[in-house]
Structures are given as C-alpha cells and as structure tokens.
N, C-alpha and C positions, 0 to 999 in steps of 0.2 A: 605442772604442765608437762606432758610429752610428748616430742616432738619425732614425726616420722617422717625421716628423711627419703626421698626417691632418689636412687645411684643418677650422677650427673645426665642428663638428654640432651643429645645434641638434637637443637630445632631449628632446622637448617630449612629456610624458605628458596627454592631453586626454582623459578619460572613457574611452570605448572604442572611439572613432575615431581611428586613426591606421595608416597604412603606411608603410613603408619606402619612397621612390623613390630611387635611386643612377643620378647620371651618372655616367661618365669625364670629367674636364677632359684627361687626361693620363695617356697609359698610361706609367707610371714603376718601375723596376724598381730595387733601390736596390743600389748597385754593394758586393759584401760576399764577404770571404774566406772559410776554409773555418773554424768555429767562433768566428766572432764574434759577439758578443752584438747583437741589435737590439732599440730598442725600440719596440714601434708604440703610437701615444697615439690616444686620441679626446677630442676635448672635448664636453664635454656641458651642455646649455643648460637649465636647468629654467622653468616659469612661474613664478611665486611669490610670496609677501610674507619677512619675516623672521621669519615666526613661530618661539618658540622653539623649536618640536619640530620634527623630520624628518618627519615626516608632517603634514598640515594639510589641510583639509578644508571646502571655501567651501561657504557659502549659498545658491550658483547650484546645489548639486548634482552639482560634478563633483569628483571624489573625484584632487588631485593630488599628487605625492611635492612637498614646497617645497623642501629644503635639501640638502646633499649633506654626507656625516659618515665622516671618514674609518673607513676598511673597509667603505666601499661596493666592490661588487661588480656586474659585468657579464659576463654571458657571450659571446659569441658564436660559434654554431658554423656550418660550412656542408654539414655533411651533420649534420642533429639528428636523424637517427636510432640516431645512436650519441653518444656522448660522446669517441671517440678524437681528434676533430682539435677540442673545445673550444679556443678562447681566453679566456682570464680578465683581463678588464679593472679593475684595481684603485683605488680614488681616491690620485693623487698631488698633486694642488694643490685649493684652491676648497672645502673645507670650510668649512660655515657659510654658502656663499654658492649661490645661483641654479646655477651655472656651475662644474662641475668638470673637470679633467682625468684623465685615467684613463690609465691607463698596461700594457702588457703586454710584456713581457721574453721574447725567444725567440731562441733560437741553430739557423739556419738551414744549416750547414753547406754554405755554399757557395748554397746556394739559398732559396727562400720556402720554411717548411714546406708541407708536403701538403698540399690541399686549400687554400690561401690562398684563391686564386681562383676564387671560387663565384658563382650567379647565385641563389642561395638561401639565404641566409644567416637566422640566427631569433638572436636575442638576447633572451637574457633576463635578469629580475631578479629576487631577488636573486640573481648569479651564483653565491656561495658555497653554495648550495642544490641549483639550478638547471643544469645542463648542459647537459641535451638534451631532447628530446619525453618519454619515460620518468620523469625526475625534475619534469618539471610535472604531468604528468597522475597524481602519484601524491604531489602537493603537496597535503594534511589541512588543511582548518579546523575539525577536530576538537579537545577539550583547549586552547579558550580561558580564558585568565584574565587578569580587568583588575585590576589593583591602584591604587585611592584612585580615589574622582571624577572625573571627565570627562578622565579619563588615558588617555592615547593612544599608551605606551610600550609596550605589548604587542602593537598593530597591524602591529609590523614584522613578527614572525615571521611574519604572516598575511598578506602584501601581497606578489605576485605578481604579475610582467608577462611577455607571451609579444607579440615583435614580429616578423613574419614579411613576408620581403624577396620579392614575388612579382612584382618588376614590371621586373625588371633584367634587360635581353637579354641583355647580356655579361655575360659573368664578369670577377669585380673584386675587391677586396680593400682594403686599409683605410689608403690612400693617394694623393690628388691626387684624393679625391672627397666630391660632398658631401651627406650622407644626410640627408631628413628625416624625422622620425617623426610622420607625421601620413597620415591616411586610417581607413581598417576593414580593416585585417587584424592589430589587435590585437585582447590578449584580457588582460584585466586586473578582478583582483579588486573589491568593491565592499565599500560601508559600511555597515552599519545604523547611527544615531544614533538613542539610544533614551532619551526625556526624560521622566522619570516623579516626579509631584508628586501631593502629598497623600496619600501615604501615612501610619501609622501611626508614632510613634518605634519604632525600628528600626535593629541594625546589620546592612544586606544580607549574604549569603553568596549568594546564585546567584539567575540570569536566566534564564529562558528564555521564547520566541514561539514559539508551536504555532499550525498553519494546521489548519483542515478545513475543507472543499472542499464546495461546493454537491455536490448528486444530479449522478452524471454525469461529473464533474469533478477529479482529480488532490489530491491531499492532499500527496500525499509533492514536495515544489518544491521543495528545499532540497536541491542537491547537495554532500554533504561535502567531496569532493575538486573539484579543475577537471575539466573536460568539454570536451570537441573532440568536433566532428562530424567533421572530417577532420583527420588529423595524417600527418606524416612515418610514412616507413616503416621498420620496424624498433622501436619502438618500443611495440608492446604496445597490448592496448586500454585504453578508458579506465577507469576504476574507475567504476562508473554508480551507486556508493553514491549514495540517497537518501532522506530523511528528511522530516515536517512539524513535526519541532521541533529547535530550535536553544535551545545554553544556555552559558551565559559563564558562568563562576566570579569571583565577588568578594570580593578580600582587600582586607585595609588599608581598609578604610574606618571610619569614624565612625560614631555612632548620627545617623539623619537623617529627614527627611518626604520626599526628594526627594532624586532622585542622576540623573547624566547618565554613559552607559553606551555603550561601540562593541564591535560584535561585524562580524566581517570577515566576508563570504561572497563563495560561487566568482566563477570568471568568468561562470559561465553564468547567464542570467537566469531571476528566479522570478517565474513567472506566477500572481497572484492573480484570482481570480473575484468577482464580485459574488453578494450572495449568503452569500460563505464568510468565516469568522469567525476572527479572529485574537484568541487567546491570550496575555497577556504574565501573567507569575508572575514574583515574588519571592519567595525562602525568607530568613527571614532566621534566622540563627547560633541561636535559641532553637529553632527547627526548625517554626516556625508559616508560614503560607504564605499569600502575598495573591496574590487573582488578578484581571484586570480583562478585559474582554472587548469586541471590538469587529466588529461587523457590515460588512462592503464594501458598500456601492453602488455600486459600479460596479469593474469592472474594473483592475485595475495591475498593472505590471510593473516588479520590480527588475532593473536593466538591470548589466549587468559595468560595473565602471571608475568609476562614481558614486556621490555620498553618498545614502542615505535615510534618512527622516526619521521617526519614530513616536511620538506623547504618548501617556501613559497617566495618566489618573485614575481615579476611582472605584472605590476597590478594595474588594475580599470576601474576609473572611480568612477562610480555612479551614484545618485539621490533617490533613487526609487525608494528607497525602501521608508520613507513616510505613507508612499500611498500604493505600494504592488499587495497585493493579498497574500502572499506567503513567505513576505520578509513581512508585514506586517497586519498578519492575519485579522485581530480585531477591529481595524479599521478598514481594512482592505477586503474585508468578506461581508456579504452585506445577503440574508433571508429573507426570501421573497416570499416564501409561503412554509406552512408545517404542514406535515400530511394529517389530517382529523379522524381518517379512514385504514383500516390495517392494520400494518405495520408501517407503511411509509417505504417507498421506494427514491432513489435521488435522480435529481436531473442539477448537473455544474453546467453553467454558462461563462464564456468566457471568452475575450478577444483577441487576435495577433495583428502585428503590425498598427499597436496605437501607440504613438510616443504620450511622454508627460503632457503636452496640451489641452488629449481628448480627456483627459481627465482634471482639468481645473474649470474646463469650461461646458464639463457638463456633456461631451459629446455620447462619451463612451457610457455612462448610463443610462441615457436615453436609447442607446444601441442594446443596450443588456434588457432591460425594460421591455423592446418594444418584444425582443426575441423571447421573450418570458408568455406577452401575451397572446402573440401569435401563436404559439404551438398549443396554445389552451383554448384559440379561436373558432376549432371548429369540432365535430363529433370524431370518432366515441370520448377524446381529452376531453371537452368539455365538459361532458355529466361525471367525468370519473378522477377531475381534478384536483380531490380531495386525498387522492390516494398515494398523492407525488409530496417529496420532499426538493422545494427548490431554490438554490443560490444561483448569486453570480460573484463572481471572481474578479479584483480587479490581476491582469497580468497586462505588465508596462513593458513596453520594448524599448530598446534603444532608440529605434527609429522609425518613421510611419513605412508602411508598407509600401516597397515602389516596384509593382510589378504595375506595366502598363497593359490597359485593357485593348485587344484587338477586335474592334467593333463590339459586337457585345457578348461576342460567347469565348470565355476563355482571356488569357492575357498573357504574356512577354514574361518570364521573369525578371527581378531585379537583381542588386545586392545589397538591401538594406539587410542589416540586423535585426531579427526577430523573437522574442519571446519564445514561441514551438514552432522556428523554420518553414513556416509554409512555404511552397511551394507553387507554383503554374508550371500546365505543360503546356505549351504554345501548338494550339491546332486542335485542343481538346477542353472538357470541361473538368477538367480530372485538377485533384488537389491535393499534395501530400503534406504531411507535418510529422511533428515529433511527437507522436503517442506517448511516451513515457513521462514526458515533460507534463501533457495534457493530465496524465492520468496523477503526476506527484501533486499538483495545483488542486483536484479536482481532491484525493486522498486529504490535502489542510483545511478545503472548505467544510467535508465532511467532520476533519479529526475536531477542529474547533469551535465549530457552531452548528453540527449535526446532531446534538442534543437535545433533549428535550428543552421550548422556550430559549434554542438559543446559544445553550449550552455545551460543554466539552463533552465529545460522542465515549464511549466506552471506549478503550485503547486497543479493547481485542475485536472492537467490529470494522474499525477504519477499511480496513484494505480490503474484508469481504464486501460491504457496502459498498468503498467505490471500485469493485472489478465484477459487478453486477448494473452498476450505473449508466446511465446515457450523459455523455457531455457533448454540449454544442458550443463550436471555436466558430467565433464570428472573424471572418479576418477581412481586413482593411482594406478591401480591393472595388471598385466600382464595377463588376461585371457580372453577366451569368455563370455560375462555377459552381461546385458542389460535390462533394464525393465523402462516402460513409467509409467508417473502418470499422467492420463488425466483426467482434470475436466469439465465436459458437463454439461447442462443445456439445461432449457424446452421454455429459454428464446429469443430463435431463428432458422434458419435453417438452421444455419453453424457453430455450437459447437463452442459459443464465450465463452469459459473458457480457464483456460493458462496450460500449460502444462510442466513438468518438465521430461528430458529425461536422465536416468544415466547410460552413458555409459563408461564402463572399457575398461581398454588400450591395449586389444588382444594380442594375441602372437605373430601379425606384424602389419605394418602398413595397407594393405588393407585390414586385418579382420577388422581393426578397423573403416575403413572407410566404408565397407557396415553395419554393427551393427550399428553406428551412424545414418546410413541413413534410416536404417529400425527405431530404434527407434525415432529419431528426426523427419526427413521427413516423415514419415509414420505414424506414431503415434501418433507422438507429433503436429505435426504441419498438418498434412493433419485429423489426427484423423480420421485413419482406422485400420481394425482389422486386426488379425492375418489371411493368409489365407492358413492355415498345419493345418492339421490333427492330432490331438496325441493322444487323449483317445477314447477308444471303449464305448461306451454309453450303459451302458444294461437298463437304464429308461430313458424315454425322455416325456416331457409336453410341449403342445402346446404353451403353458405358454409362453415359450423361443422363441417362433417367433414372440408373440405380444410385448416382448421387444426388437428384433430388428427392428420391425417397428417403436415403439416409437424411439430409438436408429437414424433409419431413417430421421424422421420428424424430431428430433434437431441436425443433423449436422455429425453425427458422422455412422464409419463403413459401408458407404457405397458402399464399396467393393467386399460386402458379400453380399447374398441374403436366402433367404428362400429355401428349396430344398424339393421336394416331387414327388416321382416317382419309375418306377420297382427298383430300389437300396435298396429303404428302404423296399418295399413289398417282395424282396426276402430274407431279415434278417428277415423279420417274421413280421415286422411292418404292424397293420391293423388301429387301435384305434378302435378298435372293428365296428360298422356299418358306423361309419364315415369317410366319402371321402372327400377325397381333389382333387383338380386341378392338375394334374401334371404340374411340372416346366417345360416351354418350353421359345422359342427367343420373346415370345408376353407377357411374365409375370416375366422374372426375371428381377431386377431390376433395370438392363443397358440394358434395351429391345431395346429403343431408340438407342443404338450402333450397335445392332445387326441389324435390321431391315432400317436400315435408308439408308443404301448403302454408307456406311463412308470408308468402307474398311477396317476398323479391324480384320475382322477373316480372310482376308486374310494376312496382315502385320501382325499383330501379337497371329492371331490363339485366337483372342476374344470369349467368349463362356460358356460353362455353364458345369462347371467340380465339380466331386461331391468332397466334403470334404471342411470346411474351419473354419472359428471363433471358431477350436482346437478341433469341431467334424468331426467324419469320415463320416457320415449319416446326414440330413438333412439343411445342409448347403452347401451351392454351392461356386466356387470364378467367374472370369472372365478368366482368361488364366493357362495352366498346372502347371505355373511357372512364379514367380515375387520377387520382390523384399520382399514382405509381404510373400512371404514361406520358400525359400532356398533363404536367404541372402548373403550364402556363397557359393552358385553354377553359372559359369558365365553366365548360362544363365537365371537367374536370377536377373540380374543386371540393372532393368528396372524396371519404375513402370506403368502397365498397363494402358490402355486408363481409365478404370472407376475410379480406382485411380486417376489419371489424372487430369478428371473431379473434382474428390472433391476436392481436392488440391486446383486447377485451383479458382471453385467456391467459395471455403472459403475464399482464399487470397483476391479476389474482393470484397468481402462485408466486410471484415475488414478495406478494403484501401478504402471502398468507387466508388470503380472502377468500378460497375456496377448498371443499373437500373432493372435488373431481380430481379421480388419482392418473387421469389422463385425457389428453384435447377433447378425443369424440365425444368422449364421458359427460362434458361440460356444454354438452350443445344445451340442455332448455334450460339450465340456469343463463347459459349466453342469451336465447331467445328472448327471455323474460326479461333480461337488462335493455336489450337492444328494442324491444317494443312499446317502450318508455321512454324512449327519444326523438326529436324533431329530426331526421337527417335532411336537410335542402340540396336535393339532386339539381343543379341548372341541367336546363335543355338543349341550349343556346350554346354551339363553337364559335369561341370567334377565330382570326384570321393568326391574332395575337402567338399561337403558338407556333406558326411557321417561321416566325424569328429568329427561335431559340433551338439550339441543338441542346439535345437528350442530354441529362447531368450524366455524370460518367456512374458506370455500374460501381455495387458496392465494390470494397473489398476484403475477404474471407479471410480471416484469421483463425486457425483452429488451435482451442487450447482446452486443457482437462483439470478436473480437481484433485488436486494431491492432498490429502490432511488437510483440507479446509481454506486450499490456497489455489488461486488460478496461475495454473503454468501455461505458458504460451509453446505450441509446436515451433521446431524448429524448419 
C-alpha cells in the first residue's frame, strides 16, 4: 500500500468568512500499479478550547466547530454538481483534540481517479450528509429537538458547512499543496442562544421565536433549509422554503424558572427590522403557554456561521394555544370550501376582539359561517363560487372587544387586548387594525391547509397566495362600522394586491351582511370604490382624474368614472378657458354596456348618474343605486353590471381562467358569463338607509412586485 500524504491544512472554520486558496508547491503524481489501494490524508487544523463537546460556541459570537470526534466526516468533490466523483474524508487520528487527520482510501487503477484534479473543488460538512450542491441545499433545520438544559448535542445534526474553492488557476488535487480555509466564499450555519429567566415553575416542552415585520417589510426571514444565490450546476434549485417562526422541541428537562436553549438556523442571513417584534413562547408539558415580547429599535441581522444571542423575561401566560389557529393550526384552521374552478383564489375569515368563550360555545363559528355564506349570497359570487379557496381562522384575543357603540354608527374606543388591534374612531365609521398580524394568520391558513384536499400548500406559494388574497376581520363590536385596506399596484390590470376587510358585528344580522358585502365583495375583493356622495368640494384639480385613470389601468375602481358636464358648469365650475368633453354613453367608462345593446339600462337602469368616489361634482357611478352607495337600502342590494364586470374580470386572471390580455378585451366572454345569471334588482327604498352614515372610504395602499414578492410603498 502507498500512502499519499497532503502537507499539514489548516481548516480553520471562522463565522462565515472563509476561502479556499490552493498553491502548487509541487506537481507530484504518486507512482502506483494497476489496483492498488492509495490513501490520501488531509490534516485539519480546528481553532479552539477543550471544551467538552464538539461543538462550542464563544462570546465574541463566532459560532466554531472545537474538537474533532471520531466519525467525523468531510467531503470533497470537484465537479458538485453531481455526487459521482465525491471523496469522503474520514477522521483517522486527533480525536478530542483541535487537529485531526482524515483519511480517504481509493484504488486508482493505474491512475488518479477521474476528476482528481480540479480547480474547483467545494468540501463540505458534515460529509456523511453532504455530498454535493443537491444534498446542501436540501440540508432541513426543520424537527429540532434539544434534550436537557443548555445541551448542545442536538446541534450536530443541524451544523452545516459549504467551502468553495474559486481562486485556484490550476487544477490540483490533494497532494504537495497547501489549502487554507479562510476568506468569503463560505457558507456556514448559525446559532441562536436563547437565555430565558423568570419564568413560572414549569417543566418546558417547546420553543418557539416568531418575527412580524414593521408595514412594508418581510415577516417570513427564517429560511428552513440553506439557500445559495448561486450554486454549481446540475444541482437543482434551491428550496426557498421560508417562515417567521421557528420552534425547538424540548425533552428531558426538569421543572425550572429559567432554562438556556440552541436552535440552529440556515446559512442565509435573517434580516430583522426596527420597528418589528419578536416573539419568543414557551409551552410547557401541562399545555399552558408563556409568551414574552420584544420590540427592535433598530435594525439586525443574523449573519451565517455566528452565535446570537436573545434574553427573554417578563412573560404572559396564556392557554390559547389549544384552540387559536396559528399556535395551533390543525385544529385551529378549519376549510370551508376548495375551489373546483381554476386555479383557486383565497378568501381567510377571521375575528378580533373574541376572548376564549366565543369559542367553546360555539359563538365564534357561527360568526365565521354565517360571514362565509353571506358574501356567497348574492351575484356575480354566487355563480362563480367555485372559483374561491376558503377558510376560517380561529384568532383568540385576550379579551372581548370593548369599544362601546354610539348609537349605531361607529363606537368609543376601548382598552381591551386584541388579536389585530382594531380600532374605532368616534364620529366615524372608519376602522383600523394590524394588517400584518391579519395578513401572518391568513399566510398559516393558507401555508397548512391551502393544499390540495386539505393539505400543506407548496412552501414557495404561501406568501404570493396570500398577498393576492382577500381577508375578512370580523370584529367584536355591535355597531355600523366597516372600512377596507386595499393594496393596488402598477403591476397589472386587475389590482393583484390582497386586501383586508374589517367589518363589525351591526346591530343585526342583515346589517351585518350587506356591510360585509360592500366591504369584502366590493372592496376588498372586487376593488371598487365608493359610489355616494358626501363632501361638497369647494376646490378641485384635474389632478384627481388622471388618478383615477391610473387607478383604471391597475385594476382597481372601476365603477366610477370621470364626470364633466352642465352639473359642474352650473356650480360655477370653468377651469378658466379650458374645455373639456362632456360625459356622455360614448366616453364614460362602461360605455361598452351602454352602447352595446346588452340591456342594462333597461333591467337595471345602467347610466351615467352624477356623484360618486365621495364627490358630489365630477364623478359619475353607473346606476342611482347599488350596493357601493346605500348598502343598507333594499334596493340597493345588487352590484351593478359594471361592477360586475370587475369583479367578473379580476376573479379570471387571478384563477387563470381567461385568455383576455386586458379588461376591455374580456367584455363578450363577461357578457356571456353575465347573461346566464338571475341578477334580482329591488325597486323598492326603504327609509332604513337614512339610519346609517356611509362606511368610511377604502383605504389605498400602493405596493409593487419585486422578484415575485409584493413590497408595500412607503
């Protein structure tokens, strides 16, 4: 046998800086018959103390392997995009200490195996895992579990190194040269250290840190598997699974106040915001749950290859988490319908302001229920309810909602604890909440039973699915209230943003059901405007009509139109020498309805009526009366044909369901849908809607698509 020695390698793992650099000393080629066995050694140099365990972990924050234990493993291949020409470096000396030798046994038959000599060579750890580009990037820190206190024996399986050789002109091999590991073209897992005191007595069972993300800004930072921006080729892409919560499992422990906890994450780094609030829960074995919360000021980033560091005190035990839908999603998510039609588009239902009560006795799903079948009660949802994907969500509050209602429109705020924060503004029907919160709720209903039958959705659809979604927040309050949070974009021409609609619980049930409808259906999901009248305008800029054309071209309000004619001329309106076109059946912007011989302004009195998007003057709608004015007059209880249309139009190009490469394009496949259905126009106002002040206008959020991801404007 002969044995071919590689001059000593220092393999020095520093955070997440390090390269490969490889001279030649010596091109040497080792003189060998035809099956004899060679072996080729590397020795490998660690940093380190003598700490007892193989893994260790300094206070400077740089996360290093210490010791080396036999059945260590090293890969190294020089084409990694396959695994055919791997070499597996095994530990044969240096156990227990800084400095191993490693050893690899190969019978060359006369020659170096294939590929020996490479000028690219990637080694990774741990080898017996690890092969090639394929088995890193598909390397899970998924199914952690720590067993006893500040134990650090479960680390291994989650500790991952990719070292990649890009600097070596010649090709060379693993003899008469001398490699060091040190530069940035590693890529190496990282550490949470997570030191949590003052707890309750308590024996832990499970951990988890959930992130959400200021307005604007990224929630999901937590990639489960590794991630490369660029990798070898041959090797498949990378798993882009991503998440804002992460969660250890913990055995073996003791009843305690305080325990010290590691949870491994990717290479890739996770970028925190100021602003956005971190999460840390403990469940402990009786099934009760402490949570602690913590606000960023400023900016961080957990970088690959280094330890971080997190304390948690002041904890808040709560029990939800048996029945809240995303501490306890398979219980707590509950499919109301699959879409049969499509592709399927999503609609999340979900409540604020319902403590634990409304949900043992039943309140709170008959509230999810009925808000299910109402928005499916009348046209165009009705015939086209096959084309919707929809849940409901349970989300538990601490406390019932106590904003008190003032008379019947609007209400008082409170200070109860809420779920997503809603909000009353006293004097109005306007309602604000916490989007983010809505939209992380709405992203587990999706991520876990957005599948097919049921099932766990693809990892890489979650977050486009639900930032194209409608959700509707039922919240707790007994009054007229209701206000949309529409997010539009310049990114298409069917307002592919998601929209959250929060509607309170009226002073009966069919208030509640046309306000749903106007906000959800209307709103939220058809993304059209208000069409009432409410301020008198004593200035006006043209300004405002070249943003409803923009408005127009991405999808959104197309209910409303432009209005110019004797109405505004006899309020004094000239703009001094400049004319406009007067609005007529050839220029407003369901001209196409009027003009076409469809039958609308005889069924349902189609047409060009002045007032609408909450001016009284230079806005027009399509009929005297709809669903988008007097929501609570019955004849109003319809959404008019141009409504209709958008509605109609958006659903299709989210499902996929049509080839019109633009709105006007799709008018006689719309005609054709829309002439196959019953619409029931009432005749009949009644008095009922002088009750009620107007829900408040939506509110406009604009955001664009970057790489496949909706950014919100700042």
């Amino acid at each position: 046998m002969k044995t071919l020695t590689i001059k000593p390698a220092i393999f020095v793992i520093l955070c997440i800086s390090f390269v490969i650099s490889g001279c030649i000393e010596e091109k040497y080629i080792p003189e060998t018959t035809e099956n004899e066995e060679i072996i080729l050694r590397i020795t490998a140099s660690l940093s380190g103390d003598d700490s007892e365990t193989r893994l260790g972990y300094y206070e400077d924050g740089k996360a290093i392997k210490t010791l080396w234990e036999y059945g260590d493993i090293l890969t190294a291949n020089p084409s990694p995009g396959s695994n055919k020409n791997a070499y597996t470096f095994t530990l044969s000396d240096g156990a227990g200490t800084a400095t191993g030798v490693f050893e690899c046994k190969t019978t060359p038959n006369g020659y170096l195996p294939h590929n020996y000599h490479s000028n690219a060579w990637t080694i990774y750890y741990p080898g017996n895992l690890i092969k090639d580009e394929a088995d890193y990037l598909a390397f899970s820190y998924n199914g952690q579990v720590q067993t006893g206190d500040n134990s650090l024996e479960h680390l291994e399986k989650y500790h991952s190194i990719r070292l990649v050789c890009t600097d070596i002109e010649t090709s060379t091999g693993f003899y008469n040269t001398f490699i060091d590991f040190s530069g940035e073209q590693a890529n190496e897992s990282s550490c949470l250290k997570l030191c949590l005191s003052g707890l309750p007595q308590m024996t832990p069972a499970e951990l988890s840190i959930e992130y959400s993300a200021p307005s604007g800004k990224n929630s999901y930072c937590f990639h489960t598997y590794n991630y490369l921006t660029t990798w070898w080729s041959g090797a498949g892409n990378p798993n882009s699974e991503t998440s804002n919560k992460m969660t250890l499992k913990l055995e073996g422990f003791s009843p305690c106040t305080s325990l010290t906890a590691y949870m491994m994450l990717s290479n890739y780094p996770v970028d925190l915001h100021a602003g956005g609030t971190l999460r840390i829960s403990v469940k402990s074995d009786e099934g009760k749950k402490y949570i602690c919360e913590k606000t960023l000021r400023s900016d961080a980033t957990l970088e690959g290859g280094k330890l971080h560091k997190i304390s948690g005190a002041g904890w808040k035990e709560t029990e939800i988490g048996t029945i809240d839908g995303f501490d306890n999603p398979e219980e707590g998510i509950v499919v109301l319908q699959e879409a049969t039609e499509g592709q399927g588009t999503d609609i999340v239902i979900m409540g604020d302001g319902f403590s634990k009560s409304h949900f043992e006795n039943g309140n709170y799903e008959k509230i999810m229920k009925k808000a299910y079948n109402d928005f499916f009660s009348i046209e165009p949802y009705a015939s086209l309810k096959e084309y919707f994907n929809v849940y409901y969500i349970n989300a538990v509050s601490e406390e019932d909602h106590d904003a008190v209602p003032t008379g019947l429109n609007g209400a008082q705020q409170g200070d109860a604890k809420t779920v997503f924060n809603t909000e009353f503004k006293e004097g109005s029907t306007n309602i604000t909440g916490n989007d983010n919160a809505v939209v992380a709720y709405a992203e587990q209903a999706i991520r876990v039973k957005g599948g097919k039958g049921g099932t766990e959705c693809s990892a890489n659809d979650v977050s486009s699915r639900a930032n194209k979604a409608l959700m509707i927040v039922m919240v707790n309050v007994e009054c007229h209230a209701g206000t949309c949070d529409m997010v539009w974009t310049n990114g298409s021409d069917y307002g592919d943003g998601y929209s959250v609609a929060y509607t309170a619980l009226h002073t009966d049930e069919e208030g509640r059901r046309w306000t749903m409808l106007h906000e959800a259906g209307g709103h939220g999901f058809g993304k059209l405007s208000d069409e009432y009248e409410q301020y008198q305008f004593t200035q006006f800029s043209t300004e405002v009509w070249n943003t409803l054309d923009t408005q127009h071209s991405c999808g959104i309000f197309r209910n409303v139109s432009k209005h110019w004619g004797q109405e505004e001329r006899n309020a004094g309106w000239s703009f001094g020498a400049t004319s406009f076109e007067d609005t007529d059946n050839s220029n407003v912007y369901w001209s196409e309805l009027l003009t076409g011989g469809y039958g609308y302004t005889e069924t349902e009195g189609l047409g060009i009526y002045v007032g609408a998007n909450t001016y009284n003057l230079f806005f027009c709608r399509p009929t005297d009366n709809s669903i988008m004015r007097h929501e609570h007059s019955d004849d109003g209880h319809y959404f008019n044909a141009a409504s209709r249309w958008a509605i109609w139009y958006r659903l299709m190009k989210l499902t996929g369901s049509t080839t019109a490469t633009a709105f006007k394009n799709s008018l006689n496949e719309f005609i054709e849908f829309d002439s196959g259905i019953d619409i029931d126009i009432p005749t009949t106002r009644s008095t009922y809607v002088d009750e009620f002040t107007p829900s408040a206008p939506p509110v406009l959020i604009e955001g664009e698509w970057i790489d496949g991801e909706l950014i919100l404007k700042q």
